[in-house]
C-alpha positions as CSV (number, residue, x, y, z in Angstrom):
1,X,91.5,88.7,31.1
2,X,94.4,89.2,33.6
3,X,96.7,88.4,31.1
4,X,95.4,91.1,29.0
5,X,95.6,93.4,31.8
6,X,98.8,92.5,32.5
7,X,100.0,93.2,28.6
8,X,98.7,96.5,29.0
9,X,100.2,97.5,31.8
10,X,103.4,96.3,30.3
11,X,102.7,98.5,27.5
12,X,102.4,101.5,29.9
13,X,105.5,101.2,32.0
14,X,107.0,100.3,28.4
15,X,105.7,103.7,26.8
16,X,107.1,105.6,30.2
17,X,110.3,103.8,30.0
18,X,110.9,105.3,26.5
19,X,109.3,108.7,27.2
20,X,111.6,109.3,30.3
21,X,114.6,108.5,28.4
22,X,113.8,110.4,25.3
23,X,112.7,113.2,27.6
24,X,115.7,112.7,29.7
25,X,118.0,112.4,26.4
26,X,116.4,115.7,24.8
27,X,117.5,117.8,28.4
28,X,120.7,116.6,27.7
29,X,120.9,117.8,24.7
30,X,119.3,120.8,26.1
31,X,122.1,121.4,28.4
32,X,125.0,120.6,25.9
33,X,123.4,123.0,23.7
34,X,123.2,125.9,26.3
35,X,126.8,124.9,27.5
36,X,128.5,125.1,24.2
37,X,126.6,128.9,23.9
38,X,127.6,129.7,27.0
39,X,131.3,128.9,26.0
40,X,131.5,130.5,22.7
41,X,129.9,133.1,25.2
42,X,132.5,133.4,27.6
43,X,135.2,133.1,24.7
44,X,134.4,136.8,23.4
45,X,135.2,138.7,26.9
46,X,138.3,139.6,26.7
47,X,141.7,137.9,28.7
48,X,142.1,139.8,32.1
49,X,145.9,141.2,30.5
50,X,144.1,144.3,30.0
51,X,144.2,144.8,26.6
52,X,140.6,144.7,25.8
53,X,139.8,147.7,23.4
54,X,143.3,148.7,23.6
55,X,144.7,145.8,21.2
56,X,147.8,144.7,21.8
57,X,151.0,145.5,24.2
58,X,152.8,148.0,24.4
59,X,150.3,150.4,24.0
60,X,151.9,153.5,22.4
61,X,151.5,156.9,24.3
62,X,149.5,157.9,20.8
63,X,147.2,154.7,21.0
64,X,146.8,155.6,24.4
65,X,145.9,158.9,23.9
66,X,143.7,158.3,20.4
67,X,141.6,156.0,22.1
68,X,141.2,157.7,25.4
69,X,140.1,160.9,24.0
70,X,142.9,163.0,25.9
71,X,146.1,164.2,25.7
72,X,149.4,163.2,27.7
73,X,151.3,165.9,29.3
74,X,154.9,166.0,27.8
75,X,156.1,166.1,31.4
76,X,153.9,162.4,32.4
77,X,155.9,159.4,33.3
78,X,155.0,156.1,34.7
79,X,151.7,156.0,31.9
80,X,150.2,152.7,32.3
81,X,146.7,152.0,30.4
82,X,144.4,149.0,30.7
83,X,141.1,148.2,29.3
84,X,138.0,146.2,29.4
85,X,136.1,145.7,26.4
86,X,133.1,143.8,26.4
87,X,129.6,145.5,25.3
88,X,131.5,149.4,25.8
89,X,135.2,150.2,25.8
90,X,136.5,151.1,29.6
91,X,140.2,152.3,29.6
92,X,141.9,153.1,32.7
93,X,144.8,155.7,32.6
94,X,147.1,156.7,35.1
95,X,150.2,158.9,34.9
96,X,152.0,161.1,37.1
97,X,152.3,164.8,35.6
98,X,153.9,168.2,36.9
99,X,151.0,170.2,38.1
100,X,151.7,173.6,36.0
101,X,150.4,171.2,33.2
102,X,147.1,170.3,34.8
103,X,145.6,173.0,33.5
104,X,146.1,172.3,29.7
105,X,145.7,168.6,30.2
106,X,141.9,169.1,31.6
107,X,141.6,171.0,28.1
108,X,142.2,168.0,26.1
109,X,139.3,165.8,28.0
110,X,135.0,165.4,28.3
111,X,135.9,167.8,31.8
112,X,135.2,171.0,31.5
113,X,134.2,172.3,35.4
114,X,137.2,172.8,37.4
115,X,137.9,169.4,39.3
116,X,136.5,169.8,42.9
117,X,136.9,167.8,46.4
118,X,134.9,164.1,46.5
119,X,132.2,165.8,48.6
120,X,131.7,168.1,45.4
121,X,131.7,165.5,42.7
122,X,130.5,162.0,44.2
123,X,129.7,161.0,40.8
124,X,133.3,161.6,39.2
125,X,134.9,160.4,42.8
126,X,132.2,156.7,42.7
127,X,134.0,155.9,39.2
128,X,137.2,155.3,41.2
129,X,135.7,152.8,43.9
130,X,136.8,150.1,41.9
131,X,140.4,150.2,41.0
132,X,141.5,148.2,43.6
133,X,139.7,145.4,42.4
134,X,140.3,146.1,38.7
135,X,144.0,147.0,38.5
136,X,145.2,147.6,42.1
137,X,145.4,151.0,41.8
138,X,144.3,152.1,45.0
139,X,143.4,155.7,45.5
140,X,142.2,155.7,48.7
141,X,141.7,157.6,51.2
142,X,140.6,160.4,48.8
143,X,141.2,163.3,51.3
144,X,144.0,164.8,49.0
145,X,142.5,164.2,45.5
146,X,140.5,166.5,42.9
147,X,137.9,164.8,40.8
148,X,135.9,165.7,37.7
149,X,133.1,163.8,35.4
150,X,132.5,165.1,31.7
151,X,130.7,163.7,28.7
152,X,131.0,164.1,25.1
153,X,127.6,165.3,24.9
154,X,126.8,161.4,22.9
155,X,127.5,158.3,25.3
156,X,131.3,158.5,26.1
157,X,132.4,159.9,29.3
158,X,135.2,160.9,31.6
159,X,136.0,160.5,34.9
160,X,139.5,162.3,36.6
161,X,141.0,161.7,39.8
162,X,143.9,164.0,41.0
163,X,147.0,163.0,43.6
164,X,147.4,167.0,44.8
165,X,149.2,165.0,47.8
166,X,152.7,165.9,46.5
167,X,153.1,169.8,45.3
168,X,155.5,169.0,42.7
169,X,154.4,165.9,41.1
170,X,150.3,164.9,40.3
171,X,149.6,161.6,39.6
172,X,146.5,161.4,37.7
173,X,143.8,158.9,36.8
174,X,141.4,158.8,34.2
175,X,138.6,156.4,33.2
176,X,137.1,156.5,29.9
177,X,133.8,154.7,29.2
178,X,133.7,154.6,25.3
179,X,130.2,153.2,24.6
């Protein structure tokens, strides 16, 4: 009889043995699974060289403009552009402008109220708190900027910041969220 019980409780810890490896085996294969997702994942966010929706370097002042939904000022200089794309399109523009152009500028963008102090416009002025992180462009303190927000009525929008620091050259800012 006790050797019959003892059978059977070999049998058990036999039968436990085998599930927790098979168990054990199966969440390993779990986890490669999920790991190997996660990868292919991770392989479709774009590199941080801030070409994203962009394509590749150099962007032309046309690219830029065409995908930005705006036109450069013939008196800009310094344009850089950067972009993230991963489920939307964000580009980041900045160039420095003479200010008698400001005016036709603002035509070719989602803005259409005037731009306004960040006290007016939070909203347009909160798209800005991240640049330092993002590209180093830091625009703080915002005590001598202009900001303005616009859509395109769909689910793109605008954001403008304004440098009015120096009265003969603006240096301008503009983030586009192309969704």
């Amino acid at each position: 009889m006790e050797n019959a019980k003892g059978k059977r409780i070999s049998r058990i810890i036999l039968v436990l043995v085998v599930t927790t490896i098979v168990v054990a085996l199966a969440f390993f294969a779990f986890i490669m699974v999920i790991g190997n997702a996660v990868a292919g994942f991770i392989e479709v966010i774009p590199p941080s060289d801030g070409t994203g929706c962009l394509g590749e370097r150099p962007f032309s002042r046309e690219h830029i403009e065409q995908m930005a939904n705006l036109q450069i000022p013939e008196s800009a200089s310094d344009l850089s552009a950067y972009s993230i794309a991963f489920m939307d399109c964000t580009i980041y523009v900045r160039f420095e402008m003479d200010p008698e152009e400001l005016t036709m500028f603002l035509g070719s963008t989602y803005v259409t109220a005037p731009l306004q102090s960040v006290t007016a416009v939070p909203v347009a002025a909160s798209q800005f708190e991240d640049l330092p992180n993002v590209l180093m462009w830091d625009i703080l303190p915002t005590k001598d900027f202009i900001f303005g927000y616009g859509s395109n009525g769909s689910r793109e929008f605008q954001a403008i910041a304004v440098d009015i620091s120096d009265s003969q050259r603006y240096v301008v800012y503009v983030i586009t969220d192309l969704l």
